[in-house]
C-alpha positions in Angstrom: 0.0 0.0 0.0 1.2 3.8 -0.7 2.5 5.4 2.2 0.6 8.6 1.2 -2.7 6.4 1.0 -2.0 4.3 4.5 -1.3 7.6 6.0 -5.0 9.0 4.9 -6.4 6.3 5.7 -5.4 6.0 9.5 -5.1 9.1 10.2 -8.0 11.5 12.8 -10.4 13.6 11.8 -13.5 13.6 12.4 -16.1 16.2 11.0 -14.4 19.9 12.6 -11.4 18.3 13.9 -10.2 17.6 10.3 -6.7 19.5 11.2 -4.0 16.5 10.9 -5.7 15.2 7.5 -5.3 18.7 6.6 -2.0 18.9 7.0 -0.9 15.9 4.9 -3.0 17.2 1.9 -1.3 20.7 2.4 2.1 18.8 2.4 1.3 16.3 -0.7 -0.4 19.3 -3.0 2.5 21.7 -2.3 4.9 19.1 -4.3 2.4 19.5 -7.4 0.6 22.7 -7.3 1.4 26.4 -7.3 -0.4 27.7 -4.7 -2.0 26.2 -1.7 -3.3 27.4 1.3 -6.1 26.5 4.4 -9.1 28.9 4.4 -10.8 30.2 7.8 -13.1 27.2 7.6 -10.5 24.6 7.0 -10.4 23.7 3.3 -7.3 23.0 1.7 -7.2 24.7 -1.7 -4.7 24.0 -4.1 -4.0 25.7 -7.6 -2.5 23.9 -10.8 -1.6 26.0 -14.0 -2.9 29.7 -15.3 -5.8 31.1 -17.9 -8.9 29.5 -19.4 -11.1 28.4 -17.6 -11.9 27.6 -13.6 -12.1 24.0 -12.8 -12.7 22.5 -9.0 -12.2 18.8 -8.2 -13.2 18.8 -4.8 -12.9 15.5 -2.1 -14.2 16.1 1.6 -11.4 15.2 4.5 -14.0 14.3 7.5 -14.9 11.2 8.9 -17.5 10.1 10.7 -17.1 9.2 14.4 -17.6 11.0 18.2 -17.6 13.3 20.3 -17.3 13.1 24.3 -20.6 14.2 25.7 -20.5 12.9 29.5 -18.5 11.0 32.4 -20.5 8.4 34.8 -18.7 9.0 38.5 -18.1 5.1 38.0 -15.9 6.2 35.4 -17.8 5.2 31.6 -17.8 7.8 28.9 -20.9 8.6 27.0 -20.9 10.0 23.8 -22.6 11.4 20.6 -22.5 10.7 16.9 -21.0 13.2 14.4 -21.9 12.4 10.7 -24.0 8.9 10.2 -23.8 5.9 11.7 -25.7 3.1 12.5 -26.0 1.7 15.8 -25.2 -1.9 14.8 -22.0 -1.5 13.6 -20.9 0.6 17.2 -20.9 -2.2 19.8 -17.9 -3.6 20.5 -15.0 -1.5 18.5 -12.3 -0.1 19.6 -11.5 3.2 20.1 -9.2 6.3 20.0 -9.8 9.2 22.3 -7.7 12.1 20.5 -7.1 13.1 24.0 -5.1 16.5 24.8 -2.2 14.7 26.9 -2.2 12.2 24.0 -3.8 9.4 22.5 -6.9 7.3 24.8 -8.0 3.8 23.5 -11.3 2.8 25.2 -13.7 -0.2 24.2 -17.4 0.0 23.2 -19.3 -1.3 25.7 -23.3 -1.9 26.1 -25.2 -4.3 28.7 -24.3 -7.8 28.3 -26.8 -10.1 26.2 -26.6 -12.7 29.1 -28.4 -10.4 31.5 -31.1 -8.8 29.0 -34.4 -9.7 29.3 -35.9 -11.4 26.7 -37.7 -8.6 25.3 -34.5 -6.4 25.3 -32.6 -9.3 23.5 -35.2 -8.5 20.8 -34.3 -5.1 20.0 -30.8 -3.6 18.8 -29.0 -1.6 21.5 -29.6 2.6 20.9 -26.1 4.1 20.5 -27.6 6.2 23.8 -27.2 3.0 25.6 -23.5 2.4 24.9 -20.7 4.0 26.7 -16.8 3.7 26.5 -14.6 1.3 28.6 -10.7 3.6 29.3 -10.6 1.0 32.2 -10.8 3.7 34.5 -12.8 4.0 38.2 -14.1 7.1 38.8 -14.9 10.2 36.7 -12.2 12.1 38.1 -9.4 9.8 36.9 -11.2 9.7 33.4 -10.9 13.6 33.6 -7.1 13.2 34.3 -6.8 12.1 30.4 -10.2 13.2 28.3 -11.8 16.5 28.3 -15.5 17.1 27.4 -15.7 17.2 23.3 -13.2 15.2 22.5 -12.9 13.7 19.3 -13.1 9.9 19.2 -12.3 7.8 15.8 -12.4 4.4 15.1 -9.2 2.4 15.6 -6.8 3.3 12.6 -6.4 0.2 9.9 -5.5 0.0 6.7 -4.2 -2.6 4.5 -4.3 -5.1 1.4 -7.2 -8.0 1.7 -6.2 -9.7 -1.7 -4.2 -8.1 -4.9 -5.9 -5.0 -5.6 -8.8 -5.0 -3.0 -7.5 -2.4 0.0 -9.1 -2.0 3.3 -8.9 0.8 5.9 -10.5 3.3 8.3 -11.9 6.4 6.3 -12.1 4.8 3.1 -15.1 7.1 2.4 -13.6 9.7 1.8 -9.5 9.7 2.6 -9.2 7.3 -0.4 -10.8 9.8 -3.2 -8.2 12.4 -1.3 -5.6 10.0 -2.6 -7.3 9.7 -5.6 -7.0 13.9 -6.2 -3.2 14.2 -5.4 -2.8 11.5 -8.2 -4.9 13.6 -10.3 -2.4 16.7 -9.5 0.5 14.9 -9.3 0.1 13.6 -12.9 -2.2 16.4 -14.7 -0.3 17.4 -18.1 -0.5 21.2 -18.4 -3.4 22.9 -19.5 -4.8 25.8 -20.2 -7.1 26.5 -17.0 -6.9 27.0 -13.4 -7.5 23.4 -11.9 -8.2 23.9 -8.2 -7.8 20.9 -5.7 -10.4 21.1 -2.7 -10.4 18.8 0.7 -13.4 20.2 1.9 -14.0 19.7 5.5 -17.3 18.4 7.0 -19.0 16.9 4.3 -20.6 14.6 6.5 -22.8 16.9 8.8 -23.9 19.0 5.8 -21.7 19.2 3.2 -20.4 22.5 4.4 -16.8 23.1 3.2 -18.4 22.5 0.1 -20.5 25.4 -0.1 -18.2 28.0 1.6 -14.5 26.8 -0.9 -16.9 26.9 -4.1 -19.0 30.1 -3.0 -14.6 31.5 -3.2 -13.3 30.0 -6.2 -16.8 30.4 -8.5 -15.7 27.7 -11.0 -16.6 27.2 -14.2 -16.8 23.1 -13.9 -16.3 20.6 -11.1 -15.5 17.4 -10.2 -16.4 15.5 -7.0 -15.3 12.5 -5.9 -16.5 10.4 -3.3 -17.4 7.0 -2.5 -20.5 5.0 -3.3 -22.0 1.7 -2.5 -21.0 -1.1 -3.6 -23.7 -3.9 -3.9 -21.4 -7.2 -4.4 -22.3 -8.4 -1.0 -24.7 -11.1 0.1 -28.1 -9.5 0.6 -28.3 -6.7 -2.0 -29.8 -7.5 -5.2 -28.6 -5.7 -8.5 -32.0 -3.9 -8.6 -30.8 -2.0 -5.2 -27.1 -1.7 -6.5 -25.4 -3.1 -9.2 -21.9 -1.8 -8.2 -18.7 -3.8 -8.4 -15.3 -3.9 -7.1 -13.1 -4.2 -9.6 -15.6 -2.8 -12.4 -14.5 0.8 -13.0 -15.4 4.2 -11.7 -18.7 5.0 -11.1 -20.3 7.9 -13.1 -22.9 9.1 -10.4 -26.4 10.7 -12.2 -28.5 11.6 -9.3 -27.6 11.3 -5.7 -31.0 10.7 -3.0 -33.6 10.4 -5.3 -32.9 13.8 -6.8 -32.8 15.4 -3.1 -29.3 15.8 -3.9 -27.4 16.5 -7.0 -29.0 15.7 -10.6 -26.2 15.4 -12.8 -27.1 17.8 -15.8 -27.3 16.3 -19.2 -24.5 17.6 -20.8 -22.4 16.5 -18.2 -23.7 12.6 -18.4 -22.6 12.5 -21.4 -19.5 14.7 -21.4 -18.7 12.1 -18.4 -19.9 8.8 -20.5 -18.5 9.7 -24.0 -14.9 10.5 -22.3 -14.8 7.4 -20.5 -15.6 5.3 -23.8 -13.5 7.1 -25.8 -10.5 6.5 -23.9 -11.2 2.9 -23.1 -11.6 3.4 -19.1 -13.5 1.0 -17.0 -16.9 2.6 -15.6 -20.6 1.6 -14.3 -22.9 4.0 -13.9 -24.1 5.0 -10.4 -28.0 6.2 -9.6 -28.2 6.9 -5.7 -31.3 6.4 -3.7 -29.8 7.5 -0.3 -27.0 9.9 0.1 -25.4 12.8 -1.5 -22.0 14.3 -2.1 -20.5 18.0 -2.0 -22.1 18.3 -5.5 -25.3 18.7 -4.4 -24.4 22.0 -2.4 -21.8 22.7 -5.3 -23.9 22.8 -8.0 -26.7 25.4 -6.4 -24.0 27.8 -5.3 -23.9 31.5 -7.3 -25.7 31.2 -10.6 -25.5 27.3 -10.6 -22.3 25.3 -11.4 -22.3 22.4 -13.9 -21.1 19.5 -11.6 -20.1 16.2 -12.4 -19.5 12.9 -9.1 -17.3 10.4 -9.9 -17.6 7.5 -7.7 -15.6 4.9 -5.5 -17.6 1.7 -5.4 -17.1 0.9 -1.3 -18.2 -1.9 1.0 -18.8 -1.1 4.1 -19.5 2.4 4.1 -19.8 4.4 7.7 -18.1 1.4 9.6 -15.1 0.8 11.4 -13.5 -0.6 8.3 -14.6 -0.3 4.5 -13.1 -2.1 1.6 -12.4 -0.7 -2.1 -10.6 -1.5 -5.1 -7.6 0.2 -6.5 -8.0 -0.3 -9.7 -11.3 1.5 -9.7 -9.8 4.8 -7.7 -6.8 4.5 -10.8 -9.5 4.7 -13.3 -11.2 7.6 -11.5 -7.9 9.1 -11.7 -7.7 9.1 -15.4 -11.3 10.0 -15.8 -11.0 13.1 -14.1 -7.7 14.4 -16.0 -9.1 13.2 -19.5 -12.6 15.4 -18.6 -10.1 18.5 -17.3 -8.2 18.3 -20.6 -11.5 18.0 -22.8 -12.9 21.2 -21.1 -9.5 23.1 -20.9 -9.2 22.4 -24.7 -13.0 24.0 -25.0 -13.6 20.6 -26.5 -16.8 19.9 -24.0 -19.9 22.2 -22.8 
């Protein structure tokens, strides 16, 4: 695995506390870019190249995760959800505590099945139910080593499963990150301004989104983000016919048009480039979720968007899954669509 990539992938940063992921983006775009900087509400925006016209490829930073919210006097940390998850995948996983004094692990704890009644043993646990295990007695040793508002991630991991098939903490959406230095590092000159966003928290309301495009006004952009895949027992083709392994995935409409509808032009600016050029792709209709674009595309006047998707198993979990090939052919998806609209070739 790249150490670039294994670094993203492991590394904190929850929505608002997206500082350390930050940084390495700052670092990695400075090597390819000519100007990059971190606005007041955390963005990293990069600049590649002069002229033409204004093009924004724009990948959020934040994960999901938690926040400290309270401190039994027995000494058990209760917390809250920042961004989406669901309570089944909480129980059980370990922890980091991106404590002050340093790092805390704790352990996800809930009320043992052995003594639930019969009727609780029917229902899943509420996250409100669940606290954190640091092993410690009273709320005033606690104290000693987390404050109130913490930021808590899951475990770092990251690693290869089988040949191209990766695995990690923040896949969604520290992978696409990776996938937009490539895109920076390797973009032939053109005749535009190509702007590299990591937007910070995407994932309680796409918000970094509005305020970095509101500042750069492009004339095109490009988001990427993960999607889901649907190779997994239980989800039939008809709910998503995604693949590992297949391609990127050309996103139309995100939440039942709640979120971004991909404009016309752009489907098939997005389609024809990707057949012309012989790059693996699927095509990608959400029903649930949505992706910077759909805040993007509805800022100023309106700016034609396109989503290019990472096909990802599980999404919002301790650990997600993904396919490196896919993310390369997102790569050269994206640098093939600057070059066609640089060129005045598209739109």
């Amino acid at each position: 695995m790249d150490k670039v990539l294994k670094e993203l992938l492991e590394a904190p940063g929850i929505s608002g506390c997206e500082e350390a992921v930050a940084e390495i983006m700052k670092r990695e775009l400075s090597k390819y870019c000519d100007e990059v900087k971190i606005d007041n509400f955390g963005n990293v925006i990069a600049r590649k190249g002069k002229g033409g016209k204004k093009i924004m490829i724009a990948a959020h930073m934040d994960e999901i995760g938690f926040a400290v919210k309270h401190v039994t006097k027995e000494g058990f940390i209760y917390f809250i959800k920042v961004g989406g998850i669901a309570d089944m995948v909480i129980p059980a996983q370990r922890v980091i505590i991106k404590a002050k004094k340093g790092d805390v692990v704790g352990i996800i704890g809930t009320k043992p099945p052995h003594l639930m009644t019969p009727e609780e043993s029917k229902k899943l646990v509420p996250y409100t139910n669940m606290f954190i295990d640091i092993g410690c007695k009273t709320r005033e040793e606690v104290l000693e080593k987390v404050e109130i508002g913490d930021q808590i991630i899951f475990e770092p991991n990251s690693g290869k499963l089988n040949k191209d098939v990766y695995y990690g903490k923040a896949v969604d959406n520290r992978a696409c990150c990776y996938e937009m230095l490539k895109v920076m590092e390797t973009l032939a000159p053109v005749d535009a301004e190509v702007y590299a966003v990591a937007t910070a928290q995407e994932e309680v309301g796409l918000k970094g989104a509005r305020t970095s495009s509101f500042a750069i006004d492009p004339d095109f952009a490009i988001i990427l983000d993960t999607t889901i895949a649907g190779d997994v027992p239980g989800i039939e083709d008809k709910v998503s016919a995604l693949k590992l392994g297949e391609g990127v995935a050309i996103t139309m409409i995100e939440a039942s048009g709640r979120g971004t509808i991909v404009n016309n032009k752009v489907r098939r600016l997005m389609i024809d480039t990707a057949k012309e050029n012989n790059i693996k792709h699927q095509v990608d209709i959400v029903s649930g979720g949505m992706t910077d674009g759909a805040v993007i595309y509805m800022n100023r006047s309106g700016i034609l968007t396109a989503i290019l998707s990472l096909a990802t198993r599980y999404l919002h979990a301790a650990t997600s899954v993904f396919d490196i090939k896919d993310l390369n052919e997102g790569v050269k998806l994206t640098q093939k669509v600057i070059e066609k609209i640089a060129q005045g070739k598209a739109l």
